[in-house]
Every structure is written in C-alpha cells, then in structure tokens.
N, C-alpha and C positions, 0 to 999 in steps of 0.2 A: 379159212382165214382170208381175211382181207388182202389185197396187195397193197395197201397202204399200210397194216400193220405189218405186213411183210418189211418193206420198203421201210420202217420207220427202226424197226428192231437194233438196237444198240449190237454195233460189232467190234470185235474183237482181234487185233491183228494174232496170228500164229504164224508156225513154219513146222507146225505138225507134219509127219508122213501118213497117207491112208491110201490103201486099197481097195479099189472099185470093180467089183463086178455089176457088168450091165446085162439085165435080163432082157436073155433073146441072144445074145454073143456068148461066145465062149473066150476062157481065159479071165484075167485078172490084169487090171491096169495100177501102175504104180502112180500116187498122185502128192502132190503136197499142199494144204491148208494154207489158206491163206489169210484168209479171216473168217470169223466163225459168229455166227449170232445165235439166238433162240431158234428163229425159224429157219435158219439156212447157213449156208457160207458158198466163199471160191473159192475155188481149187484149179491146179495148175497140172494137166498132165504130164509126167516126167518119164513113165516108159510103157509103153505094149505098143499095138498095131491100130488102133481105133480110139477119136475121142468122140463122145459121147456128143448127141445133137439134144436140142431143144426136144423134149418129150419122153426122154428118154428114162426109164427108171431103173435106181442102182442100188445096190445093195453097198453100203458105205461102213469099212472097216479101220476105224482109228485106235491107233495103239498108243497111250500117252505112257511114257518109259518110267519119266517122272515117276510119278503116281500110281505105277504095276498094274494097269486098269486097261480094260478094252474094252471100246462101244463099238455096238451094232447097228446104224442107223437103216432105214430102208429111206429113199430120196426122189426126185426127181428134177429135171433137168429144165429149169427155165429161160435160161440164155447158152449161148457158148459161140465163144471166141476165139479164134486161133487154139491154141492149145489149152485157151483156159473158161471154165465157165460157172453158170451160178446154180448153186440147189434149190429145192426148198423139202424142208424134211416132211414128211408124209406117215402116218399109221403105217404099220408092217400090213395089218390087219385091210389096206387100202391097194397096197398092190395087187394082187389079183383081182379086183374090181375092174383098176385102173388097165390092167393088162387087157380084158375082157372086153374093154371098152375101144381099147386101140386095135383091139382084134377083129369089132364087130366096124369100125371104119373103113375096111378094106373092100 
C-alpha cells in the first residue's frame, strides 16, 4: 500500500484500550487508541517498561466491551513519539518475512 493511501485513509477518533506485544521484547504494553483508520491508527503508551520505535512490529490486541468482540491485529511501527506513535496494519502472514528481513540487516 501506498503512503499516500495510507496517509489519506479516513480516521476515526477512539479512546479504546489495547495490548501490545512487541516481537523480539518480552512482556505486554498497556496502550490506548487514539484514532483508528483502515490502514493504521495511534496509540498512546500508558504502562510497561518499553515503547516501541519506528520498525518495530506488534502483535496488537483490542478488546471493544461494547460489542463483546476482540481483534487481533499483527502491525507495525511507522513513527513514534514520546510515548505515542503510529501503525500501519500488516498481514499476520507478513511478519515473519518482515522479521527475517530485519534479521538479515544485522
């Protein structure tokens, strides 16, 4: 996908809670939605020991209460700022490529 249709994708303010595990770390990061599109959203770290940098990819757990529903996003990490930064959602089926590929950069 484009970064222009990234960048163009209609968003949506929330104040959802989600769960981030970042592969390659251990542990689970507490986060809050901040707005959410097709291809992406930000989010705001609100507790663990690590926030996730630019490359980083997460396995992204939102539980909407509302609606008794839970998604399972796999993601990764195209900006971040202070404690907050931006996604962009990825195939599940994409991460261990992707993992592979930041493996063989070293």
């Amino acid at each position: 996908m484009s970064n222009e249709a990234i960048n163009s994708a209609k968003r949506f303010t929330t104040k959802e809670k989600a769960d981030i595990e970042v592969y390659g770390h251990i542990g689970k990061l507490g986060a809050q939605l901040r707005n959410l599109s097709e291809t992406g959203a930000f989010l705001e770290v609100s507790s663990g020991d690590y926030v996730p940098q630019k490359g980083d990819l997460l396995n992204l757990t939102v539980t909407l209460d509302s609606l008794k529903k839970t998604y399972n996003l796999a993601a990764e990490v195209v900006w971040s700022k202070g404690m907050g930064m931006g996604i962009c959602f990825i195939n599940k089926e994409e991460v261990l490529e992707r993992m592979m590929a930041k493996a063989g950069a070293f």
